[in-house]
C-alpha positions as a Markdown table, in Angstrom:
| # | Residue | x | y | z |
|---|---|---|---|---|
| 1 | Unk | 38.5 | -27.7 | -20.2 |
| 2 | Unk | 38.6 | -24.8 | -18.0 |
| 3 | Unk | 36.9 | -22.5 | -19.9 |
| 4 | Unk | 33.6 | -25.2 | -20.0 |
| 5 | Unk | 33.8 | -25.7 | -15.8 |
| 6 | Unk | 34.2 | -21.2 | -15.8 |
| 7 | Unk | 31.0 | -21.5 | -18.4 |
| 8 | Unk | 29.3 | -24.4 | -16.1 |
| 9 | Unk | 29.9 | -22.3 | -13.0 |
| 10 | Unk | 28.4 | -18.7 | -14.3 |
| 11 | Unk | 25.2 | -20.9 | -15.8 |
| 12 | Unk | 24.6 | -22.5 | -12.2 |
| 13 | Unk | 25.5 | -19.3 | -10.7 |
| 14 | Unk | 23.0 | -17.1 | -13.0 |
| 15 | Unk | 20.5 | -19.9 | -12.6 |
| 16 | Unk | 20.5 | -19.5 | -8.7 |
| 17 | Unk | 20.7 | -15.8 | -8.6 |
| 18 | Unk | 17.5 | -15.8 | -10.8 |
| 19 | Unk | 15.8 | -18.3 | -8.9 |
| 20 | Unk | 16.2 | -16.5 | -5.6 |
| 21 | Unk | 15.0 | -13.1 | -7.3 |
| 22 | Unk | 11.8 | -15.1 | -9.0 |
| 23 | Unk | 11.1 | -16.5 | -5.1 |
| 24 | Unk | 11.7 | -12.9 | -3.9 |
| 25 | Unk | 9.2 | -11.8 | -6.4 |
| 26 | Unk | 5.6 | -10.2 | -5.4 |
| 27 | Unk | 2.7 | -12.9 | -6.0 |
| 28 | Unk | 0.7 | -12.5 | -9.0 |
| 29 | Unk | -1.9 | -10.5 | -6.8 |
| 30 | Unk | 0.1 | -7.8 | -5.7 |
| 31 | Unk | 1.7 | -5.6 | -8.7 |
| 32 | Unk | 5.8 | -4.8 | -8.4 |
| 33 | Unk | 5.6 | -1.0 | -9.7 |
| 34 | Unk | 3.0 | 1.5 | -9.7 |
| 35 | Unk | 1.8 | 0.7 | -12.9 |
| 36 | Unk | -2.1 | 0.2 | -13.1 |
| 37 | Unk | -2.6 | -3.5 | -13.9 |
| 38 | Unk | -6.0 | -4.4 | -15.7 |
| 39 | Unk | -7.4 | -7.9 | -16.1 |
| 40 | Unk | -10.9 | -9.6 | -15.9 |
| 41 | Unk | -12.1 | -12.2 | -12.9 |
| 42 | Unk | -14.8 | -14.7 | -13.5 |
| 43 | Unk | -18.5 | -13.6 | -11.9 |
| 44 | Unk | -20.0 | -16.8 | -10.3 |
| 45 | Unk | -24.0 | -16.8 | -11.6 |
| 46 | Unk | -23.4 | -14.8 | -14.5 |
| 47 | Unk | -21.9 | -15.1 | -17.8 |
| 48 | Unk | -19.9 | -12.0 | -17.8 |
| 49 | Unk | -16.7 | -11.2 | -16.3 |
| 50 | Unk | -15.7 | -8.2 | -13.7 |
| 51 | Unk | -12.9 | -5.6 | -15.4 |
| 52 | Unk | -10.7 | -4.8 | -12.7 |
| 53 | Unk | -7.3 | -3.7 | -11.9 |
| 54 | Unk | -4.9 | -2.6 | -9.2 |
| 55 | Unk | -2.1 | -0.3 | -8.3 |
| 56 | Unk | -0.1 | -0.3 | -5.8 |
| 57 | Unk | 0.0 | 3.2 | -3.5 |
| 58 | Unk | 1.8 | 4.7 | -1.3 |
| 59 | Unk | -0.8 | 5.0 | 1.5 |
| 60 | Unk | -1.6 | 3.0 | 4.8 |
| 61 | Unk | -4.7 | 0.9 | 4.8 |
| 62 | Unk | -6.5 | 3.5 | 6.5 |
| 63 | Unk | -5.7 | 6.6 | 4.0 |
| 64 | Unk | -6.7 | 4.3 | 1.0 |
| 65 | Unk | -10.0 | 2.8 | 2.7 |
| 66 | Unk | -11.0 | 6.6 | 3.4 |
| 67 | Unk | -11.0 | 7.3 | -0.2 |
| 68 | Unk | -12.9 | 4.3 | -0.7 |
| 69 | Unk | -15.5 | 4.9 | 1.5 |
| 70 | Unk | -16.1 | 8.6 | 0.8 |
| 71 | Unk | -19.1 | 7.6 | -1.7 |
| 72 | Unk | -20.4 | 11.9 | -1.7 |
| 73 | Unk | -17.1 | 12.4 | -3.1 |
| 74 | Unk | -16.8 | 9.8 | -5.9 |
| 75 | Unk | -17.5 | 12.5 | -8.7 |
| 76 | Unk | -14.4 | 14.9 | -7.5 |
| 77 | Unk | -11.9 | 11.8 | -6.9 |
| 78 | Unk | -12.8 | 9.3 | -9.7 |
| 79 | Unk | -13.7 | 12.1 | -12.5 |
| 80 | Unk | -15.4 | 9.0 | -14.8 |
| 81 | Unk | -18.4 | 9.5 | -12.3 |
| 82 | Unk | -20.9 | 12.3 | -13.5 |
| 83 | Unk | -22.8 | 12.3 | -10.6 |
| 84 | Unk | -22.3 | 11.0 | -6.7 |
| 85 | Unk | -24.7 | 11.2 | -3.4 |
| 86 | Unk | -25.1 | 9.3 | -0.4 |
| 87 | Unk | -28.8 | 9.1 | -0.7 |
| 88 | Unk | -28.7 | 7.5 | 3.5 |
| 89 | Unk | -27.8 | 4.5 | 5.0 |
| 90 | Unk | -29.4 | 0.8 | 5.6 |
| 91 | Unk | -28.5 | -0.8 | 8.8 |
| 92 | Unk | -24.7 | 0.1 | 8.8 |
| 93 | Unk | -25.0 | -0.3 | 4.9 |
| 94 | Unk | -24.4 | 3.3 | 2.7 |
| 95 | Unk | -26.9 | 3.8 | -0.5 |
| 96 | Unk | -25.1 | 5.3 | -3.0 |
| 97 | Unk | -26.3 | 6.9 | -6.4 |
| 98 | Unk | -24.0 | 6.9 | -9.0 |
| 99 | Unk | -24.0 | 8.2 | -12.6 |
| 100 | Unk | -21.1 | 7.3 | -15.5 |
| 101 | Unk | -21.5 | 9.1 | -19.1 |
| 102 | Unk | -21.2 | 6.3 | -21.4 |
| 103 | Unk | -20.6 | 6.0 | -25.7 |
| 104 | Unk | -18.7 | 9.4 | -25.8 |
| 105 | Unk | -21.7 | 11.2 | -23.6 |
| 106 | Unk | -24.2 | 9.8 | -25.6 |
| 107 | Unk | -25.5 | 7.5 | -22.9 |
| 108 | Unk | -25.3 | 7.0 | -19.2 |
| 109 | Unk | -25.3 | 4.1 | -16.8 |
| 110 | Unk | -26.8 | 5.6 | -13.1 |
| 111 | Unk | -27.7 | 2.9 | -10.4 |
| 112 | Unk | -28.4 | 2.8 | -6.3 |
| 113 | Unk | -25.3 | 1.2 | -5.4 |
| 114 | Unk | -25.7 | -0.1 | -1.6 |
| 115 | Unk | -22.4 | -0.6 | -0.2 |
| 116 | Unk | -21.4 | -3.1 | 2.7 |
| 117 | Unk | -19.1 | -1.7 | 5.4 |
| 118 | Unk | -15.4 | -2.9 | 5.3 |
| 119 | Unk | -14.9 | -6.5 | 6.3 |
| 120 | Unk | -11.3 | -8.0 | 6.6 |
| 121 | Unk | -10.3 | -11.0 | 4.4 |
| 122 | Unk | -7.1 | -12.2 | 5.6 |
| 123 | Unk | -4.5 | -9.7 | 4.9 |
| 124 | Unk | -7.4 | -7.4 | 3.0 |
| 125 | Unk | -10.1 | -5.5 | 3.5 |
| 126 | Unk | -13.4 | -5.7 | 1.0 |
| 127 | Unk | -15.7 | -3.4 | 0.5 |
| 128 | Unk | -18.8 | -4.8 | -1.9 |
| 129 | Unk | -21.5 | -2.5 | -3.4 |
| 130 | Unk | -24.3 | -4.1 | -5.2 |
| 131 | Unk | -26.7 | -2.4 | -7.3 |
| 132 | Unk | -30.2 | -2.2 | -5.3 |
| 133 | Unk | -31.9 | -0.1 | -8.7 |
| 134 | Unk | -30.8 | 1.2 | -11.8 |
| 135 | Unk | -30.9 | 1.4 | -15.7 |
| 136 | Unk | -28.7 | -1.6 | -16.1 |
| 137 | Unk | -29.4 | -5.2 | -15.1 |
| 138 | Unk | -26.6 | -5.7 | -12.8 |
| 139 | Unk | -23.7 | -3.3 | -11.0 |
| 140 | Unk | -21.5 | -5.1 | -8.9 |
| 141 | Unk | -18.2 | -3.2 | -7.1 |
| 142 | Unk | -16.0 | -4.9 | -4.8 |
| 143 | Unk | -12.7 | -2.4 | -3.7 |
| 144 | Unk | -10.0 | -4.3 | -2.2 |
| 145 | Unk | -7.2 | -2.5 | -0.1 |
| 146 | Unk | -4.1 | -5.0 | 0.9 |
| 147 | Unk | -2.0 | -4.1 | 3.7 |
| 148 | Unk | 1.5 | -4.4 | 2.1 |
| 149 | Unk | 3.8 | -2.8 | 5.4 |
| 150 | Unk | 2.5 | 0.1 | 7.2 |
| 151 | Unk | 3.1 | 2.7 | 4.1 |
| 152 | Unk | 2.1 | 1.1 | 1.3 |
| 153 | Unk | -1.3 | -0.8 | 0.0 |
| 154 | Unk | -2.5 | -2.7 | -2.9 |
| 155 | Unk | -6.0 | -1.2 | -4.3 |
| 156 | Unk | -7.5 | -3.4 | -6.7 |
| 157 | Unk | -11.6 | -2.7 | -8.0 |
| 158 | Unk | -13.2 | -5.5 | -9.9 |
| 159 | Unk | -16.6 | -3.9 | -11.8 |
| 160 | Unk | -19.2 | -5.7 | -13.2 |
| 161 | Unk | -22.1 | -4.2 | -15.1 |
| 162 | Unk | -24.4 | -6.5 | -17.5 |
| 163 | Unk | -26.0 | -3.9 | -19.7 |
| 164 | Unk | -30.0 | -4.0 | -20.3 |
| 165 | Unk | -29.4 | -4.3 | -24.0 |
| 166 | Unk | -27.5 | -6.5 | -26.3 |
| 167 | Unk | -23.8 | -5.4 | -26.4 |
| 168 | Unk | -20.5 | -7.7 | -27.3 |
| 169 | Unk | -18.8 | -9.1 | -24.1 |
| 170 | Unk | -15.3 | -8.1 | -25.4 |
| 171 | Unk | -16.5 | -4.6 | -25.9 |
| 172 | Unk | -18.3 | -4.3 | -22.5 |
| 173 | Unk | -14.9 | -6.4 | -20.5 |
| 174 | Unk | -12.6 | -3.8 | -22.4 |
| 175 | Unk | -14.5 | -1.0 | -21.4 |
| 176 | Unk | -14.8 | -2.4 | -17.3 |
| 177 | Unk | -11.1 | -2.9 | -17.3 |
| 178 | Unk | -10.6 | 0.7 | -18.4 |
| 179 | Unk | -13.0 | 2.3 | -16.0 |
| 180 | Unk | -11.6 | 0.2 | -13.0 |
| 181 | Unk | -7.9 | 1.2 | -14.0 |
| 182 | Unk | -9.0 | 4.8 | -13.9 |
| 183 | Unk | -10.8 | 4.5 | -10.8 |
| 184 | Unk | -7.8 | 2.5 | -8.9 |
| 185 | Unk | -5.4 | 5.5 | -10.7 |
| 186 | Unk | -7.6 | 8.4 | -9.4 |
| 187 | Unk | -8.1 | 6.9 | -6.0 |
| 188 | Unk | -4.4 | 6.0 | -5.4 |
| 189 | Unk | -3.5 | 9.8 | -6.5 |
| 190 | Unk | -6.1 | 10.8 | -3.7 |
| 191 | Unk | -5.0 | 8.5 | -0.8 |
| 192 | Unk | -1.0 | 9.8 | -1.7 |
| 193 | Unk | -2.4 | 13.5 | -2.2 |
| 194 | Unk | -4.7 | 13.2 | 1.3 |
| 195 | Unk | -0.9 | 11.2 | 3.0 |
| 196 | Unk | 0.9 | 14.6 | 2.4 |
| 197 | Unk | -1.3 | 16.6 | 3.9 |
């Protein structure tokens, strides 16, 4: 008899301790280890969906948004981009061209991305780019940096590019969640690398 209340006990016991650690838990938005996390979002008005992913760095806000922002730069910091210039500004909007080698070299995907300054979202700042002319049909990029305390940040990317020919959606989501993983990974190591300087 007391051997079932001792196994009664540890069961409510273990049941509590793991139901305050689920409640102490990050939310599904905001990774627990530095791991890149990839996954795909749903694109209202088109039938495709964004790869993305997110990491979480040790970087203020402000180190990871300058990464973000430093568009001339893209092709040293994010080493999937071929090419990078700031081709000038609209308004307090920054034009953007951007090349990515595609199919083992064999291709490439370049576009005039025309990026929105950084506009706060609750605990998050967005910054959108959307393709203004290119050799795709659509390039969408929207960076999100989440203020986690004042050292560390979540950076998430979610791409979307609709290819001008016919191509599998599984193939082109795969490939979207890799390229945003690498581009979160690479501009994570920058905002940590830029920190310790």
């Amino acid at each position: 008899m007391n051997s079932v209340r001792r196994s009664k006990t540890r069961l409510l016991s273990g049941l509590l301790l793991l139901g305050a650690s689920l409640a102490a838990a990050p939310s599904a938005a905001t990774p627990a280890t530095r791991n890149v996390e990839r996954f795909s979002v749903k694109v209202a008005n088109s039938g495709f969906e964004a790869g993305a992913a997110r990491v979480l760095a040790q970087a203020p806000t402000e180190m990871v948004r300058s990464v973000v922002t430093d568009y001339a730069r893209y092709s040293s910091i994010i080493t999937h981009f071929k090419q990078s210039r700031v081709l000038g500004r609209s308004g307090d909007k920054t034009d953007v061209y951007l090349e990515v080698p595609i199919l083992n070299g064999a291709s490439k995907v370049w576009a005039v991305v025309r990026f929105n300054p950084p506009e706060t979202q609750g605990n998050q700042e967005v910054i959108r780019g959307r393709m203004v002319k290119g050799n795709v049909k659509r390039l969408d990029a929207t960076w999100r940096i989440e203020k986690i305390d004042e050292k560390t940040s979540v950076l998430s990317l979610e791409l979307l590019i609709v290819p001008d020919v016919p191509a599998p959606k599984s193939l082109i989501s795969s490939e979207l969640k890799k390229a945003a993983g690498k581009a979160v990974n690479s501009a994570r190591n920058e905002a940590e690398e830029r920190k310790r300087r």
